[in-house]
N, C-alpha and C positions, 0 to 999 in steps of 0.2 A: 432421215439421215442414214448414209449407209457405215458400216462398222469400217472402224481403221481398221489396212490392213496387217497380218502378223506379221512380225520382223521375220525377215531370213534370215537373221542372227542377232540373239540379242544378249549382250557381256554382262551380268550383277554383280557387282561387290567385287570384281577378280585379283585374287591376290596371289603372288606367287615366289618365296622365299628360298635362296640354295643356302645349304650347310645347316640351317636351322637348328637354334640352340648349341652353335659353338660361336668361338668369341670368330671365325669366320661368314658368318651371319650375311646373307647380300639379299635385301629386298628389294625385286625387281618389279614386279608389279603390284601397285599400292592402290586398290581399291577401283579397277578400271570398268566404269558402263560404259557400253558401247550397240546401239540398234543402227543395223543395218534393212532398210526396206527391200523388197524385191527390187530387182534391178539397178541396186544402189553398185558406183565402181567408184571404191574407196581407193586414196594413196594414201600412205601413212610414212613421214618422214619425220627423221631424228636424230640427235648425235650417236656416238656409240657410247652403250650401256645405256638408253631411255627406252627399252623394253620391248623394241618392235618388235624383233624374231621371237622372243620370249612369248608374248601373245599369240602370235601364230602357230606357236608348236605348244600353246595352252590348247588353243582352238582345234586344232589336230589331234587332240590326245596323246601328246608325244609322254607326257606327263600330268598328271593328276595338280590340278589349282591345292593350294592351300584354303580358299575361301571363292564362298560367290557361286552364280551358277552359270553355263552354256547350255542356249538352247538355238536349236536350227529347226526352222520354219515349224517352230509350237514346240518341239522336240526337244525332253531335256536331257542332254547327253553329257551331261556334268561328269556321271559314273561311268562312262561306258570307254568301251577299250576304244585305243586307235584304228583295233583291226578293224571294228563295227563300225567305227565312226566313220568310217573311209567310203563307204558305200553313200554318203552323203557329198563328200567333198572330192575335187577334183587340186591338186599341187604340183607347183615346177618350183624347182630349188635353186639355187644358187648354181651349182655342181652340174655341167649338161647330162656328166655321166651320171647322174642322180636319176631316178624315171623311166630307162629305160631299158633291156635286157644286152649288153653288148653283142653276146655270143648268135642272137637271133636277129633275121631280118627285119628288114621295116614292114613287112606286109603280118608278122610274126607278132610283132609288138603292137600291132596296131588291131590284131585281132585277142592280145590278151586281155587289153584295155579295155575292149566291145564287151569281151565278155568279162569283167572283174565283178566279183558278187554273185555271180548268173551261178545256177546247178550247174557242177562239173560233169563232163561225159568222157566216156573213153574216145569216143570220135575227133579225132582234133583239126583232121582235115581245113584248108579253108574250102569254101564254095566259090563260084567262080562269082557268082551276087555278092559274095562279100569285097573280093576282088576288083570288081567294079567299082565297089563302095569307096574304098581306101583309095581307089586310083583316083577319085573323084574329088575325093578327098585332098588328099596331098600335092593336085593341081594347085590348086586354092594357096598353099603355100608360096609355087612360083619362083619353086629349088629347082624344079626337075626332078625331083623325088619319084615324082609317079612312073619314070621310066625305068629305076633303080631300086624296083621295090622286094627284089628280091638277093640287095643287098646286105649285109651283117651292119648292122647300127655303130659298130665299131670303128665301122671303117669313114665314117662320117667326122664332118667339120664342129665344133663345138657351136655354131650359128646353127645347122641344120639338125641337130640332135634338140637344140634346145627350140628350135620351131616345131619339129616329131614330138616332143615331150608335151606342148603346150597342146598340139593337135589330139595325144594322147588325153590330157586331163580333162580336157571339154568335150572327147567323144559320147560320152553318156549324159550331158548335158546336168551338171553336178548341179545342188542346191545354193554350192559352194567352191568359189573358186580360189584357193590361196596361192600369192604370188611372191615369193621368198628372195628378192634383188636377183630376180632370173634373167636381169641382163648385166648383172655386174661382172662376167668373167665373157665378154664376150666385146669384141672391137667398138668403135662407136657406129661406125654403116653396119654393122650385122645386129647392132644394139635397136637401133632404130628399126630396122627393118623388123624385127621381133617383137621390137612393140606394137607396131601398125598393126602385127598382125594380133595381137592381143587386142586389142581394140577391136579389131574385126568380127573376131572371135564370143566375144564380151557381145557384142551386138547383134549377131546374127544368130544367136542360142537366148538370148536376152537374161544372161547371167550375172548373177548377184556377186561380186567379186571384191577382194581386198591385197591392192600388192604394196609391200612394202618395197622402196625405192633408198640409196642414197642419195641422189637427184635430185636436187630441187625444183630445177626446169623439167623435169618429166613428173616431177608431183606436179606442178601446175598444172603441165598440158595435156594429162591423161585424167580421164575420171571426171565425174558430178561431185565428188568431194574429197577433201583433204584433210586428213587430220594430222598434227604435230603431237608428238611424244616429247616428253621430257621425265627423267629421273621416275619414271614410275607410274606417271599419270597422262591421262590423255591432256593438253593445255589450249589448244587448236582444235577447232571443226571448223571447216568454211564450204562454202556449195553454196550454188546457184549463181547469180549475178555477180556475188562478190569473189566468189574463185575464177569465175570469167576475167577480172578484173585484177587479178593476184599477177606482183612481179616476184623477183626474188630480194628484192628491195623494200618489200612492203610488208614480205612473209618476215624476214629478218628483223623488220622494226616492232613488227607483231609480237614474235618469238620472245625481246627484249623486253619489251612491256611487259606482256605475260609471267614471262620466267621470272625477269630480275638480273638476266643475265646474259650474254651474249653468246651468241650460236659461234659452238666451237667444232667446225670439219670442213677442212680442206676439200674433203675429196666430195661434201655435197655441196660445197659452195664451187668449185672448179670443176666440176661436171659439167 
């Protein structure tokens, strides 16, 4: 028999409380496991306040858990700063202007990302192979990026920053891909279109990823699995045949069993 393989991430006991010990007290994550497989692409959708960002910026190091442990691929990174951590994970935020350097070109940004982690050198130069590389690169997108590439990031559409930022996260081919509603500030064709390419992305690196979604319909139709949040706990996992099979009708009638209670948001229900 051969050995299961190690999670690429795997959540113990996670708990995560703001105010702590004042009568302000807000427990936001209550006790969350969660094993993610290699090449598992997770959606994670919720009301608001049922702990998705919160877990994500556990997972990132944004902040120290109260309880529990995080480990990436055997790795336990429970104790370890953001900074360090980073060198494991790849993130697009919400914010396009999040990710990326304004003041610097696209070919600027795309060479800091290459090298993030790497030994610093006085040399900063690009090479013309690197040039090549990005141009090749940022085809693949299918903005015309690659003929503007020694444009200032600035000067870009909040659709094409936040496909540069995604091209950014997955250039080093992360352990770990976090996905922070990186298309909620963004039209619905430029939304779509930056999922595609997400998925693209996800597959062709064959990366292990988790984006949280207000979406319903895009929790369905991206990813091998779904998980539902609610007030603190994971209450949902679905994948395989039965997420193939997930409407938003079905997810809803789930949610109510499950919870007790009926799924309250507009904006993932009219998404």
């Amino acid at each position: 028999m051969s050995e299961p393989l190690t999670p690429m991430l795997s959540l113990k006991g996670i708990q995560k409380s703001f105010h702590r010990g004042t009568v302000n007290q807000k427990d936001v994550l209550k006790g969350i496991d969660l094993d993610l497989a290699p090449g598992d692409f997770v959606t994670i959708i919720g009301g608001n306040g049922a702990g998705k960002s919160t877990m994500l910026n556990a997972i990132a190091g944004v902040w120290k858990v109260d309880g529990g442990t995080i480990s990436v691929d055997g790795v336990d990174v429970t104790a370890t700063s953001e900074h360090k951590r980073a060198k494991y994970l790849g993130r697009v935020f919400q914010d396009p202007n999040m990710g990326t350097a304004s003041n610097m070109q696209i070919d600027e940004n795309l060479a800091l990302a290459a090298r993030r982690g790497k030994l610093r050198t006085l040399k900063w130069g690009l090479t013309s192979g690197e040039r090549a590389s990005y141009r090749e690169q940022l085809k693949m997108l299918d903005l015309g990026l690659e003929d503007r590439m020694s444009t200032k990031v600035g000067l870009l559409s909040g659709g094409q920053r936040q496909a540069l930022t995604l091209l950014m996260a997955t250039l080093q081919r992360p352990k770990l891909l976090l996905l922070d509603e990186h298309t909620a500030a963004l039209d619905p064709k430029t939304a779509a279109k930056v999922l595609s390419l997400t998925d693209q992305l996800i597959e062709e690196n064959h990366l292990t990823a988790l984006m949280v979604t207000h979406n319903m319909r895009d929790a369905i139709a991206h990813g091998n699995r779904l998980i539902m949040m609610h007030d603190g706990h994971i209450i949902l996992d679905i994948a395989g045949e039965e997420k193939k099979k997930l409407t938003v009708e079905i997810l809803l009638e789930k949610f109510s069993q499950t919870s007790g209670s009926e799924f309250v948001n507009d904006r993932a229900l009219l998404g």
